[in-house]
C-alpha positions as CSV (number, residue, x, y, z in Angstrom):
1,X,-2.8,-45.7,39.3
2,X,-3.4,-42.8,37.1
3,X,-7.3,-43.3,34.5
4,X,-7.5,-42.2,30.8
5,X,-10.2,-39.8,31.0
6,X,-12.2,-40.2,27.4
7,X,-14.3,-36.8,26.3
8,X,-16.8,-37.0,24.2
9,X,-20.8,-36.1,23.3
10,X,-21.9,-38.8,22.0
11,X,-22.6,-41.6,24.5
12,X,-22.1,-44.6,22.5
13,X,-18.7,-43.7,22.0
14,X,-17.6,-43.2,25.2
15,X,-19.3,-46.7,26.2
16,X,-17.4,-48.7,23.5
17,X,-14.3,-46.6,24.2
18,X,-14.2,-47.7,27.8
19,X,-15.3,-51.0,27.2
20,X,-12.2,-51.2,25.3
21,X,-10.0,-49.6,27.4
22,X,-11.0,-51.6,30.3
23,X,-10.6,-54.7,28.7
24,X,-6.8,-53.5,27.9
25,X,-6.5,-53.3,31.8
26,X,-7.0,-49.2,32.2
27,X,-8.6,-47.3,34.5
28,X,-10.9,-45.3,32.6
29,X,-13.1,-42.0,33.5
30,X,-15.4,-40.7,30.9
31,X,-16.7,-36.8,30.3
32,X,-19.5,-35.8,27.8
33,X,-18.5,-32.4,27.9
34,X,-15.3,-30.0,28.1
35,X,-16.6,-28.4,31.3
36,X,-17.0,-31.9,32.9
37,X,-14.0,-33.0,31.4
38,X,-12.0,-30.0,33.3
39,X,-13.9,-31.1,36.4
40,X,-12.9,-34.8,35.8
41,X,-8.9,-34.1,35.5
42,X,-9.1,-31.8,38.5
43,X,-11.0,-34.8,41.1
44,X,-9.0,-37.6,39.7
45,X,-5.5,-38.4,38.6
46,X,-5.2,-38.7,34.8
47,X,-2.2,-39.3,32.3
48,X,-3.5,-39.8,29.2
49,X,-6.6,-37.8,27.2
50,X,-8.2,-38.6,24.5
51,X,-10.5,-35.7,23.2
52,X,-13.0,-35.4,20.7
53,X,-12.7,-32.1,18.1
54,X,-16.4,-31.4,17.8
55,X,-18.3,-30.9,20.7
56,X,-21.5,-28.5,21.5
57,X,-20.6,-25.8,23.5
58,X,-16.7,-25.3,24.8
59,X,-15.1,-27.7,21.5
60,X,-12.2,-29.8,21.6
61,X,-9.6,-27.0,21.0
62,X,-10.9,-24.8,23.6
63,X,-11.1,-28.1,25.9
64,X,-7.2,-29.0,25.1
65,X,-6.4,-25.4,25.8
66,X,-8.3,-25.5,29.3
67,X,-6.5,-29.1,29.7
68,X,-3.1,-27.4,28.8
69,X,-3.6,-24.7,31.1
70,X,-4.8,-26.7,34.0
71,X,-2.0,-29.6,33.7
72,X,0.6,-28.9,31.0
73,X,2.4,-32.3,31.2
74,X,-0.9,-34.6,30.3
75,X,-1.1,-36.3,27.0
76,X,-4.0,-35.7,24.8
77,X,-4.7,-37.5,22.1
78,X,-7.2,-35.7,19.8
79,X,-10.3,-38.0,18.8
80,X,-12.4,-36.9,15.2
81,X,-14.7,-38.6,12.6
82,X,-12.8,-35.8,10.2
83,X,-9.9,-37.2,8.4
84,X,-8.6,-34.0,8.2
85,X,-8.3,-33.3,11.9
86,X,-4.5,-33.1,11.7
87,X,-4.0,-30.9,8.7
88,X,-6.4,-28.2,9.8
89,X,-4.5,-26.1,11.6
90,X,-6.7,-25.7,14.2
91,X,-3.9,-26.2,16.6
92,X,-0.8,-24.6,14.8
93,X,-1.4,-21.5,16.5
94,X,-1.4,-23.1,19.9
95,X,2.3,-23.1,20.4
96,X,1.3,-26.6,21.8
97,X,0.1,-29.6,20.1
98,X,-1.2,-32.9,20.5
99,X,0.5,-35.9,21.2
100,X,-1.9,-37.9,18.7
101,X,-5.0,-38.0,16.4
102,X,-7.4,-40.9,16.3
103,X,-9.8,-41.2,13.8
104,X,-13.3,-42.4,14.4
105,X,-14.7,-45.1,14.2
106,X,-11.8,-46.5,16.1
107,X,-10.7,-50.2,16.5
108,X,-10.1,-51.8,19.4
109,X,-6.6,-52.2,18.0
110,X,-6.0,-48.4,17.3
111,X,-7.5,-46.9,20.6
112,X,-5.0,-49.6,22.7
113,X,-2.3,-48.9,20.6
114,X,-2.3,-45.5,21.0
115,X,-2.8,-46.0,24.6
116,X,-0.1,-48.1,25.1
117,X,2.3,-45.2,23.1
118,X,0.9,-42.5,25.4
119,X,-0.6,-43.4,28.8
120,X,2.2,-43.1,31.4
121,X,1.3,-45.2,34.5
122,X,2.4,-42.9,36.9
């Protein structure tokens, strides 16, 4: 069964997001880091991404690049505390966009719901 890999720097977050997940009945892998993130998706069988924007290091738009390159057909769902994630244009020039945009803090409602609309079990 393909996992939603969460990617994030701050640990908390990917703790509660996996809790979450896992209650929902996923398979979940979690990445604090783009670079580990790549390294995750390449070990493991993975449908569904959800990515955080702001990261130390390689950020979330060079991360869903990389993740574009390496697997074109995953869905990734971008993750950020910013409210104006969407509008910033910071993936207009892609030619490829997200499938989603979850704002943070997320619910237990909105990180299954938008599970549920993107992962694809296999």
């Amino acid at each position: 069964m393909p996992a939603i890999l969460m990617v994030d720097d701050d640990p908390s977050i990917l703790m509660v997001g996996k809790l979450m997940l896992k209650k929902a009945g996923h398979r979940v892998l979690t990445a604090g880091s783009g670079t580990e993130a790549l390294a995750m998706l390449q070990a493991n069988d993975v449908s569904l991404v959800f990515l955080d924007l702001i990261m130390p290091g390689q950020d979330g738009v060079q991360t869903f690049r990389a993740l574009r390159e390496a697997k074109p057909e995953i869905a990734v769902v971008i993750v950020s505390g910013h409210d104006d994630a969407r509008s910033s244009g910071e993936f207009s020039t892609l030619g490829d966009q997200p499938v989603g945009y979850l704002q943070k803090p997320f619910t237990l409602l909105s990180l299954t719901a938008a599970a549920q609309k993107y992962f694809k079990p296999g």
